[in-house]
C-alpha positions in Angstrom: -1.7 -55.2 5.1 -1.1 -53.6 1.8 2.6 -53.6 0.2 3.7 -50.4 -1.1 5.9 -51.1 -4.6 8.6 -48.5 -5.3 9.3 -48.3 -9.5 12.6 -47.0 -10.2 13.5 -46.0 -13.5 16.3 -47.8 -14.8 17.9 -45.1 -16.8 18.3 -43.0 -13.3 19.3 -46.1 -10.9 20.2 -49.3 -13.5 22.9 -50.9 -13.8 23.9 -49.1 -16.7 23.8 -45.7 -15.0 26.5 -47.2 -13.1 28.4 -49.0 -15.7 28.4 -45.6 -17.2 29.5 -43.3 -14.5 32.1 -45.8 -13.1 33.3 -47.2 -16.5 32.4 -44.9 -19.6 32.7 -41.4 -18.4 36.0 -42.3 -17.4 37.0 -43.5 -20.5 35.9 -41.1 -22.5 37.6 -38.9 -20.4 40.5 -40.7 -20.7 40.6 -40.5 -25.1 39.7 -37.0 -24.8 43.2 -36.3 -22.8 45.0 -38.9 -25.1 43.6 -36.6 -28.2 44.2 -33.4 -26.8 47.9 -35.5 -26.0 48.9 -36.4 -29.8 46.9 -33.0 -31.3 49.4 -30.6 -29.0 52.6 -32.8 -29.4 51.8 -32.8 -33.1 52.6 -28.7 -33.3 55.8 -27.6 -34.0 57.6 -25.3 -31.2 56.4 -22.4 -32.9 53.0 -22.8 -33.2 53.2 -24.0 -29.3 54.9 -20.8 -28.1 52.4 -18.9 -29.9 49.8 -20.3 -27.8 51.6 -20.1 -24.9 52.8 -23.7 -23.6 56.0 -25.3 -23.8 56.1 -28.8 -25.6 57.4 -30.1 -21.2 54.0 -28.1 -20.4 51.7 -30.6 -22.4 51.3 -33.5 -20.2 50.4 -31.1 -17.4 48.3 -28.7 -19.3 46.2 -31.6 -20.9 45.7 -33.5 -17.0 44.9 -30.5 -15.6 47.4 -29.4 -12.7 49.2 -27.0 -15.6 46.9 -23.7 -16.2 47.3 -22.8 -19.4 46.0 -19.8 -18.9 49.3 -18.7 -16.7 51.3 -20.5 -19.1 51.1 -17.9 -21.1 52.6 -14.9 -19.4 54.9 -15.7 -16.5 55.4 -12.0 -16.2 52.7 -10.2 -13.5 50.1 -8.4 -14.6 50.3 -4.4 -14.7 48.5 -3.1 -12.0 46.7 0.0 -12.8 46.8 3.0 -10.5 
């Protein structure tokens, strides 16, 4: 009976693949927010309105459940005939 030997390769199933999906993607997720965070609250109300957001819109806009893309204009789009 021969004894058939499986080689993973440890950057594809290691443990620091996992460390890396479970721990460091996450937190560099995570310090991308928090600078995105501090770079928005840092603009004055001005330069927020002219790029569409409301300084109460940050915190939404930077996790995600804000669009800032309908932030911009709440009124609806002209509908050509």
């Amino acid at each position: 009976m021969t004894a058939t030997i499986i080689k993973l390769q440890p950057s594809t199933f290691g443990l620091g693949r996992i460390i890396g999906r479970l721990v460091l993607e996450p937190l560099a997720r995570l310090k991308a927010r928090e600078a995105a965070y501090q770079e928005l609250m840092s603009l004055d109300d001005h330069m927020l309105k002219d790029i569409g957001i409301t300084r109460s819109q940050i915190p939404g806009v930077v996790q995600g459940t804000i669009d800032p893309h309908a932030a911009v204009n709440e009124n609806k789009p002209v509908i050509a005939a």
